[in-house]
N, C-alpha and C positions, 0 to 999 in steps of 0.2 A: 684252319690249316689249308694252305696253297694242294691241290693235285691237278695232275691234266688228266682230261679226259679221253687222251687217245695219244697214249706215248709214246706208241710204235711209230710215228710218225719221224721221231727224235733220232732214227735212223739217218734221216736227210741231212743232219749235221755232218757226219764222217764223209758219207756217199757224196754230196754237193763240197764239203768245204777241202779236202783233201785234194783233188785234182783242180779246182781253183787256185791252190796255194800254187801247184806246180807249174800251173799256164803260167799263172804272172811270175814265180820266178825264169822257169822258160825264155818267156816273152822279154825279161831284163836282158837278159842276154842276147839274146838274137837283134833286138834295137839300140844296142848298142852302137852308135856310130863310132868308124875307125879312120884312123890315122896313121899314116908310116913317118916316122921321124927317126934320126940317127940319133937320139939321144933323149932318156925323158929328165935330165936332171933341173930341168929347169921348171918342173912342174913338183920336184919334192915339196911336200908340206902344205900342199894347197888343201891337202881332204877332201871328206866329198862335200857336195852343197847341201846346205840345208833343203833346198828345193825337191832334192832324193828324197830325203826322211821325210819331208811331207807329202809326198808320192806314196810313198807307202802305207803314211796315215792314211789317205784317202783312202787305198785298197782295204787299210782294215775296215775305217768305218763302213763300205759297203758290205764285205764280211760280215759285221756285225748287225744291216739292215736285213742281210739274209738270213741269219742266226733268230732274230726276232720274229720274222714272218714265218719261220719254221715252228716256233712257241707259241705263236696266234693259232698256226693249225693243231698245235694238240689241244689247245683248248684249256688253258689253265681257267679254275675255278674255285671256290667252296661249295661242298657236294652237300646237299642236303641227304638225310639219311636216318633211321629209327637204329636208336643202338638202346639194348638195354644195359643195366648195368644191378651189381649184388650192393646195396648201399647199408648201411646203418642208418635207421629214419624211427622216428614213431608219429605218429597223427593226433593233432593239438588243435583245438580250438578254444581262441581267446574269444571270452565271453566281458565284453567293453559296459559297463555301465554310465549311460548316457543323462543320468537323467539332472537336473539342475543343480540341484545340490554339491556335484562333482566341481563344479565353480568356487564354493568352498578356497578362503585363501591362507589355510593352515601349512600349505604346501607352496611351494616358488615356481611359476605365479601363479598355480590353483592346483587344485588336485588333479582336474583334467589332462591339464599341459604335462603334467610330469607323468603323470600314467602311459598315456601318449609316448612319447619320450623314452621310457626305458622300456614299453612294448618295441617301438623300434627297433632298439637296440636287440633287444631278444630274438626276434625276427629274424631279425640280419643277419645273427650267428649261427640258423641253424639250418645249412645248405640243403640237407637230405631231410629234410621234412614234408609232411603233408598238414598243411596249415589253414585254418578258416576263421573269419572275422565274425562274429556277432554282435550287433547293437542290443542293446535296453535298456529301456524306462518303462513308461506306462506300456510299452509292448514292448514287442521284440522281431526283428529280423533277420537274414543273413547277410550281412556286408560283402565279404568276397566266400564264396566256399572253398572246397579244398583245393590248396593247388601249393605246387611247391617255384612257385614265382614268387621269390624275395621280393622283387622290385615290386611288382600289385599291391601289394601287402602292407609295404611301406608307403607307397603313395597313397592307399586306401586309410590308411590311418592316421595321415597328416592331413586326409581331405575332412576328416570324421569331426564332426562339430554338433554341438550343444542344441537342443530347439531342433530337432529333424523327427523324434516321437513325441508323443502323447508325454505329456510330466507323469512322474511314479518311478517305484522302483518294480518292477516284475521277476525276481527275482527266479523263479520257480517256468514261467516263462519263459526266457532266458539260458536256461539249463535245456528245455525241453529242444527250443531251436538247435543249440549247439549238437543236443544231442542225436538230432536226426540228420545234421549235417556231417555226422563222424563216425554213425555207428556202422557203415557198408565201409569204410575204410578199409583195406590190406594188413595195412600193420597190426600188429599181435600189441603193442602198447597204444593204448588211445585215450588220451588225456584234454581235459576240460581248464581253462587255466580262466576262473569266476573274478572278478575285480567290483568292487559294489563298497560306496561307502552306508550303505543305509539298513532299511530295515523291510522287508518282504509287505508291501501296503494295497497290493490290485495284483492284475494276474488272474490266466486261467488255471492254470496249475500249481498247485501250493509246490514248497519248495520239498520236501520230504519224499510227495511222491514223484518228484524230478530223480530226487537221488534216488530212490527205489530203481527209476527204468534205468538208470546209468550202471546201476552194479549188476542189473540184468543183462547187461550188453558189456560188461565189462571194462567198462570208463570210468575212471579214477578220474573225480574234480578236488581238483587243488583250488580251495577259497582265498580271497584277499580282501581282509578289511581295511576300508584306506579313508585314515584319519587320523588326527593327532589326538592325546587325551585331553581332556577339558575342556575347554570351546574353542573355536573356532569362527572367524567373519563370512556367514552366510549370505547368497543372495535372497532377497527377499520382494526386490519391485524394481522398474526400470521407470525413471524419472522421462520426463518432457521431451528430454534431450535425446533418448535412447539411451542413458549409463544405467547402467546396474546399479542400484542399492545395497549396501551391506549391511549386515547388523551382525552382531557376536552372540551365539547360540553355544545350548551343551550339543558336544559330540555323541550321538545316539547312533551306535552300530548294532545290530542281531547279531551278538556274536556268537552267540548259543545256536541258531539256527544255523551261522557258516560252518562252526565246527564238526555239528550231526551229518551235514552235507559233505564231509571232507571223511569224516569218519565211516559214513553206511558205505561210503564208494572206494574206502583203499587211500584217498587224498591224505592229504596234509592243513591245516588251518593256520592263514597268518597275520597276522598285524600290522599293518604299514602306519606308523607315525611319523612316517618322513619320506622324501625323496630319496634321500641315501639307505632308507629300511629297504625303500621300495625296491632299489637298486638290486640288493643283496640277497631281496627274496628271489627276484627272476635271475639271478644267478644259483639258487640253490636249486630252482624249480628246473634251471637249464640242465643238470644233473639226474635230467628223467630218464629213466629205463629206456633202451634201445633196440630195435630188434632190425632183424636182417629184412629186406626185401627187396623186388625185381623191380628197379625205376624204368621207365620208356621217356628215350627226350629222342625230340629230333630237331634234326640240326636243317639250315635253308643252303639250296643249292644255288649258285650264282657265277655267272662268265667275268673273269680279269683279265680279257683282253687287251682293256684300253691302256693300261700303262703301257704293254708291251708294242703297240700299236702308234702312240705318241713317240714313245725313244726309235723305233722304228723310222716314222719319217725324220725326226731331229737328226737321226746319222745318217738318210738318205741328204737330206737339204746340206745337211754340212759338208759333204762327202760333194754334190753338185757346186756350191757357192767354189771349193776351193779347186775343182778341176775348170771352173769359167774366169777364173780371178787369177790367182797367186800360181796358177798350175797352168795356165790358157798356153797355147804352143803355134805359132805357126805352121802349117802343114809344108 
């Protein structure tokens, strides 16, 4: 949003343009040259010249050069500024499972891509949140912590790719990250949103007593098991060339283990056998408990003089070009 910084300034439009308007009309009249003639009939219907009405243009356009350098002195800008604000928000951290297996092509074109994908989406929907990314496989990290920057978030998670941990599922791990990166959070709802197609195999922390510290602290993880039934085209070795290898495997989920983890913490447990399940669950999970709190954003402050600054000379040159040209006058 446009404001000036110094508006009192804006006085000088009335004060300057007011008694300007009245010289040049004044001064119309007093330079008027005259003539005594016994009769003006011979002058009906001439009008006046167009020469007049661009006389006049000219005077506006310098009015209007002066009008603009009076707007350059207040100083228009976008004002940087801390504003708080009462929002509806709760604090989420997706907990991404990286580990190879997610290559898996039971889902269009892998389970990864799509998990990816409708995490976006979910992201992107939910303005007043406080949101954090975590990785795992054979370990675990934090990708972005909490922040309610859509945009990070989304770019962080199209940049997110396969082969950057240890292979494994660290399930329990994983949970534990999330859980350090959300439990000092504001919001009164603080939710874990787990994605893993696999089964708990490494890890410093089992998965059980992840969800113990989570119901201590009062985060509710919502599990996602993401797989179709039956088998599925595994990677299994990457040939000469650098392709991936597939081979058709049974789908092996802990589902027992996500449900206990959904259930010790208040969660939910779900099943993803499709892209479109997938869809449907982070649409129910977007349906999470809400609570009120105090957001701080601040905005950047910045000078816009230069448009005003450009039309400025464009109507001073234009305003000179036609008083040397079209307007020139012999004295």
């Amino acid at each position: 949003m446009m404001n000036l910084a110094h508006p009192g300034w804006l006085w000088l439009l009335p004060v300057l343009m007011i008694p300007l308007i009245a010289w040049y009309i004044y001064s119309q009249d007093k330079n008027e040259p005259e003539m005594n003639v016994s009769s003006t009939r011979a002058f009906d219907g001439l009008g006046t010249s167009w020469k007049v009405w661009l006389k006049h243009f000219s005077f506006a356009l310098k009015l209007g050069a002066l009008a603009c350098l009076i707007v350059i002195l207040c100083r228009p800008q976008t004002k940087d500024s801390w504003s708080t604000s009462d929002v509806e928000g709760t604090d989420i951290v997706l907990a991404l499972d990286v580990s190879t297996s997610m290559l898996a092509k039971d889902f269009s074109p892998n389970r990864f891509e799509s998990a990816k994908k409708v995490a976006t989406q979910f992201v992107s929907g939910r303005d007043h949140d406080n949101i954090g990314l975590v990785l795992f496989a054979g370990e675990s990290f934090t990708q972005v912590p909490m922040t309610m920057d859509n945009a990070t978030l989304v770019n962080a998670i199209g940049l997110t790719e396969i082969g950057a941990l240890e292979d494994g599922t660290a399930i329990g791990d994983g949970i534990a990250t999330a859980i350090n990166r959300i439990r000092d959070g504001k919001a009164k709802s603080k939710s874990i949103i787990l994605l893993t197609d696999g089964s708990n195999n490494t890890g410093v922390v089992a998965p059980n007593t992840a969800a113990d510290i989570a119901r201590k602290y009062g985060i509710k993880i919502y599990t996602i098991g993401v797989g179709s039934n039956g088998t599925a085209e595994y990677p299994v070795a990457i040939d000469y060339a650098g392709n991936i290898q597939y081979q058709r495997m049974p789908v092996v989920i802990d589902e027992a283990t996500l449900k206990t983890i959904a259930s010790r913490t208040g969660g939910k447990y779900f099943r993803a056998t499709s892209g479109s399940v997938l869809r449907s669950i982070f649409k129910e999970i977007d349906q999470l408990e809400k609570t009120h709190m105090d957001v701080q954003r601040f905005t950047h402050t910045e000078d816009h003089y230069e448009p005003w600054a450009l039309l400025l000379l464009g109507l001073l040159l234009l305003s000179l070009l036609l008083d040397y040209t079209l307007l020139r006058h012999i004295p």
